[in-house]
Residue frames relative to the residue before (quaternion, step in Angstrom):
aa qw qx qy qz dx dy dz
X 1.0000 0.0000 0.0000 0.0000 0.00 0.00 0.00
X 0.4313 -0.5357 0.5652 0.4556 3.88 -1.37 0.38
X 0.5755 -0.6013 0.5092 0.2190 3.00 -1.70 0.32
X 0.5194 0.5936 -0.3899 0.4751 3.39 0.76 -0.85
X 0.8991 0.0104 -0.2598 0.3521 3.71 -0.19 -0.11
X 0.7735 0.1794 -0.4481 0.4107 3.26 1.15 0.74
X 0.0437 -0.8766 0.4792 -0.0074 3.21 0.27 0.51
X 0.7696 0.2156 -0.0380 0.5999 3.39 0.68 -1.91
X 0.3940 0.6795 -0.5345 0.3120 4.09 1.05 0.22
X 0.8450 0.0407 -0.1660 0.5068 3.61 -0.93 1.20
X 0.4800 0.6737 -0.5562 0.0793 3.40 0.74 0.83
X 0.5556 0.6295 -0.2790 0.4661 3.02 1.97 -0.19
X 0.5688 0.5630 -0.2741 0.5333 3.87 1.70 -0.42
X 0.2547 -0.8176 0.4782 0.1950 3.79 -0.13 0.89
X 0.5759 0.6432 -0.1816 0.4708 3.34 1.86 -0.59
X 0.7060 0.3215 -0.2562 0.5767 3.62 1.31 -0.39
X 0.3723 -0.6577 0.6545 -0.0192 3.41 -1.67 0.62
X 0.4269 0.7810 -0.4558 0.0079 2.89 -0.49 0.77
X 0.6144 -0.7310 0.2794 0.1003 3.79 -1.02 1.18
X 0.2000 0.7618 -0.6160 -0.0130 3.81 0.37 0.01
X 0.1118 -0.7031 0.7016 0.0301 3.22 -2.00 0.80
X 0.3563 -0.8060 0.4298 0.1966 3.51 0.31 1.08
X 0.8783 -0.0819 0.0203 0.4706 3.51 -0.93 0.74
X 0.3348 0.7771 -0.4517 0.2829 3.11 0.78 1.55
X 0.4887 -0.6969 0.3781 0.3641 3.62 -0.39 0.31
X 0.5569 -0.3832 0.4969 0.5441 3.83 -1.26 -0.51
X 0.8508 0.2122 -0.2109 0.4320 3.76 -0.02 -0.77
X 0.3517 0.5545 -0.5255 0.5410 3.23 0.84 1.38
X 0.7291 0.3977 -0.2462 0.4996 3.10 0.46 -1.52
X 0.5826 0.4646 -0.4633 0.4797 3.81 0.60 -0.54
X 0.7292 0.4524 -0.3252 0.3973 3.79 0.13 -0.89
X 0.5371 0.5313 -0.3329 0.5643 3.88 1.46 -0.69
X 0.6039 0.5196 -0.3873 0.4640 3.90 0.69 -1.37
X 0.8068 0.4354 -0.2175 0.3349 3.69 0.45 -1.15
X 0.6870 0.3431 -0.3531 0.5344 3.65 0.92 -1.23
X 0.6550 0.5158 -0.4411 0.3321 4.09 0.43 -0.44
X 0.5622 -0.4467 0.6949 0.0390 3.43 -1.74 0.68
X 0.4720 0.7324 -0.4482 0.1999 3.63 0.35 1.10
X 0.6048 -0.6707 0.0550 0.4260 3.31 1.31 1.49
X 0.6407 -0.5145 0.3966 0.4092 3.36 -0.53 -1.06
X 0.0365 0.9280 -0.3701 0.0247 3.84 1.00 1.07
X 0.6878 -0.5938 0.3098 0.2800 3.38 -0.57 0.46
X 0.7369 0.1935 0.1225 0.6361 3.02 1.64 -1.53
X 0.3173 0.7365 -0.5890 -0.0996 3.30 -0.70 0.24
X 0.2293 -0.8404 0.4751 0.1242 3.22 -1.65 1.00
X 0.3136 -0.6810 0.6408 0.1651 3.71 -0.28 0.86
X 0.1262 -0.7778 0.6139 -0.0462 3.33 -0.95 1.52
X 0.2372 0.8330 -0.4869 -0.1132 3.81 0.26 0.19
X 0.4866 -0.7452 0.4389 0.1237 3.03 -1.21 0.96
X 0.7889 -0.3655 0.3409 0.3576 3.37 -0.84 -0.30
X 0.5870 0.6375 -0.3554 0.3503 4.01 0.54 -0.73
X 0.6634 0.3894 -0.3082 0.5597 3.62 1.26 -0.77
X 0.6633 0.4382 -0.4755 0.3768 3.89 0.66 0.04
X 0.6104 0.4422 -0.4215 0.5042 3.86 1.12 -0.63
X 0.5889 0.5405 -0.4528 0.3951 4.04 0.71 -0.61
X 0.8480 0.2466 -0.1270 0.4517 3.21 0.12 -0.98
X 0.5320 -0.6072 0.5544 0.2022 3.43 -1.45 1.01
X 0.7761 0.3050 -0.0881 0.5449 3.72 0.49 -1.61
X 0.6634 -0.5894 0.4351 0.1523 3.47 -0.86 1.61
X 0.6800 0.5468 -0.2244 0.4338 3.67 1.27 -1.71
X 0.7709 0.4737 -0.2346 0.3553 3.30 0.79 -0.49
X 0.4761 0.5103 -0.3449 0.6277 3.19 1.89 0.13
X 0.6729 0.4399 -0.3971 0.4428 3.48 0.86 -0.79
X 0.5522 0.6385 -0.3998 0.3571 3.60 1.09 -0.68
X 0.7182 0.4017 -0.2072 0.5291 3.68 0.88 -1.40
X 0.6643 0.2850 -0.5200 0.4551 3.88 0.10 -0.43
X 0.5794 0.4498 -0.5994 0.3205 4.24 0.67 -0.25
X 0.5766 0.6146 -0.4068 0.3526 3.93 0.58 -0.70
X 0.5592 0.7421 -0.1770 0.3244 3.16 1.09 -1.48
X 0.7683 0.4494 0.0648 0.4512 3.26 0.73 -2.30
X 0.7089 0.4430 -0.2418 0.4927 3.11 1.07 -1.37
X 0.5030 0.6514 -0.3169 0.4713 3.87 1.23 -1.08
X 0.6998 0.4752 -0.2351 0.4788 3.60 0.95 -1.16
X 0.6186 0.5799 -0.2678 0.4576 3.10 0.47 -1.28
X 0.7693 0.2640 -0.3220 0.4845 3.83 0.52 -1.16
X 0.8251 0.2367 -0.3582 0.3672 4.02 0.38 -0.48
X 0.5703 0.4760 -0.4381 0.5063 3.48 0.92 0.96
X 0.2759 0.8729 -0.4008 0.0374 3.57 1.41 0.11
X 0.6058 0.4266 -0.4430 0.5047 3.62 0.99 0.54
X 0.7174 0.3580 -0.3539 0.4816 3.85 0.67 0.00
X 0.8430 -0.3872 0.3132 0.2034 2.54 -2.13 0.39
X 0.0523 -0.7484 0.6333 0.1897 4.20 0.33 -0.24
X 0.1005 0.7730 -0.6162 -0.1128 3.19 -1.15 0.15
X 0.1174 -0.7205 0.6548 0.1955 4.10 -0.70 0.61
X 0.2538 -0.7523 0.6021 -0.0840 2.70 -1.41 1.58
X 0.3643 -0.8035 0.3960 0.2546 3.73 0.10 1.10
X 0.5405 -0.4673 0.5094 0.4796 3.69 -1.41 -0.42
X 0.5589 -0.4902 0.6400 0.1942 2.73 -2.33 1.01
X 0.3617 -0.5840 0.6375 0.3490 3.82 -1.57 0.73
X 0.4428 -0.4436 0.7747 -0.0838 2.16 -2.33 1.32
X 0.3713 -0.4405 0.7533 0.3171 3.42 -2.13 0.71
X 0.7304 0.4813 -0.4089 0.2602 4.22 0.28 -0.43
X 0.5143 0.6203 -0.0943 0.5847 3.47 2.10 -0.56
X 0.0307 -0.7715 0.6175 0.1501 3.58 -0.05 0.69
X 0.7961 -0.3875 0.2245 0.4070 3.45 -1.62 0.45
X 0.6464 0.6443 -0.1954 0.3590 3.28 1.26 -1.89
X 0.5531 0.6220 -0.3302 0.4452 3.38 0.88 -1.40
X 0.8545 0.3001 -0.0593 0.4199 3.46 0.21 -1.81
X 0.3243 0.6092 -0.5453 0.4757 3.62 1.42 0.53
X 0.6248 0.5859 -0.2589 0.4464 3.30 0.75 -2.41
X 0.8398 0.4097 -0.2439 0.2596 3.73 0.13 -0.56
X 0.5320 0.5596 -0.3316 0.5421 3.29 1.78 -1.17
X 0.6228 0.5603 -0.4421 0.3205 3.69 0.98 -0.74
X 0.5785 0.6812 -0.2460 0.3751 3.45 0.90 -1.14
X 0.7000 0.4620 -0.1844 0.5124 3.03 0.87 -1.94
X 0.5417 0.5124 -0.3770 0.5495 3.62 0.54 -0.64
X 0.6184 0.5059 -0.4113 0.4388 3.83 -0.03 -1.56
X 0.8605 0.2543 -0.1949 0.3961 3.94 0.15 -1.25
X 0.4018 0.7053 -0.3856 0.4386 3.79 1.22 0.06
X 0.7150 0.4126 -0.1528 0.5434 2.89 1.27 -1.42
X 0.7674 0.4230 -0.2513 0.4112 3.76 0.69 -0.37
X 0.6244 0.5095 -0.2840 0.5195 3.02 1.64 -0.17
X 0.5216 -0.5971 0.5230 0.3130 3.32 1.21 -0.59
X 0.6326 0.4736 -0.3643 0.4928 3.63 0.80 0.05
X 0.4207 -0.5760 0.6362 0.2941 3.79 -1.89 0.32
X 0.5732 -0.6295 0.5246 0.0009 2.63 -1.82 1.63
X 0.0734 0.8843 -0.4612 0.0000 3.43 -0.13 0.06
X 0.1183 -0.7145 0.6869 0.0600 3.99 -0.60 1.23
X 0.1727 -0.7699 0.6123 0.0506 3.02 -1.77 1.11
X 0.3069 0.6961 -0.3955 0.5146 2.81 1.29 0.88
X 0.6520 0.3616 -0.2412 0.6213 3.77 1.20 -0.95
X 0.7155 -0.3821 0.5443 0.2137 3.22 -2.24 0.02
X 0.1750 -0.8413 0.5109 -0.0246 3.64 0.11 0.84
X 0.0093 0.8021 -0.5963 -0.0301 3.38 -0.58 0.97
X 0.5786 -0.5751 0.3672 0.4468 4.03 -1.36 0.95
């Protein structure tokens, strides 16, 4: 996960765990998800940040890495929950950009079987 929004989440919850890897990419995190030893959690939540939308020109190629990503979860966490958890707006990120993307992300949530999740909206438990 980026750090920037979870950093201090569950530091008060002795039951939750949670990882940040500053200024990491999607196919990092997919290669970290796989070589690491990260028990058997109820939940996991794949936070992706921003760095793969300024890198990359073509939209597909973000959509390519968060499917590796998700799907990678999905198989070595195959008893929990997965959740993808879109990007936060930016003044550098127009609105459009991150429409073009929530669509995607959605597109593979839905083919993977996993929940989609904007942080941008009001979340409820």
């Amino acid at each position: 996960m980026r750090d920037l929004i979870v950093r201090n989440v569950g530091t008060e919850c002795s039951d939750m765990k949670v990882e940040c890897f500053p200024g990491i990419r999607t196919e990092q995190l997919h290669r970290g998800i796989d070589n690491r030893d990260l028990g058997n959690p109820d939940t996991v939540v794949n936070h992706v940040g921003t760095k793969d939308l300024r890198r990359f020109g073509n939209l597909d190629c973000v959509m390519v890495d968060v499917y590796d990503l998700v799907n990678t979860a999905k198989t070595k966490f195959s008893t929990s929950k997965v959740v993808l958890s879109g990007v936060l707006r930016r003044r550098d990120l127009s609105w459009r950009r991150i429409g073009a993307v929530y669509s995607s992300y959605e597109w593979v949530a839905q083919k993977l079987g996993v929940t989609f999740v904007d942080p941008n909206s009001w979340v409820d438990d």
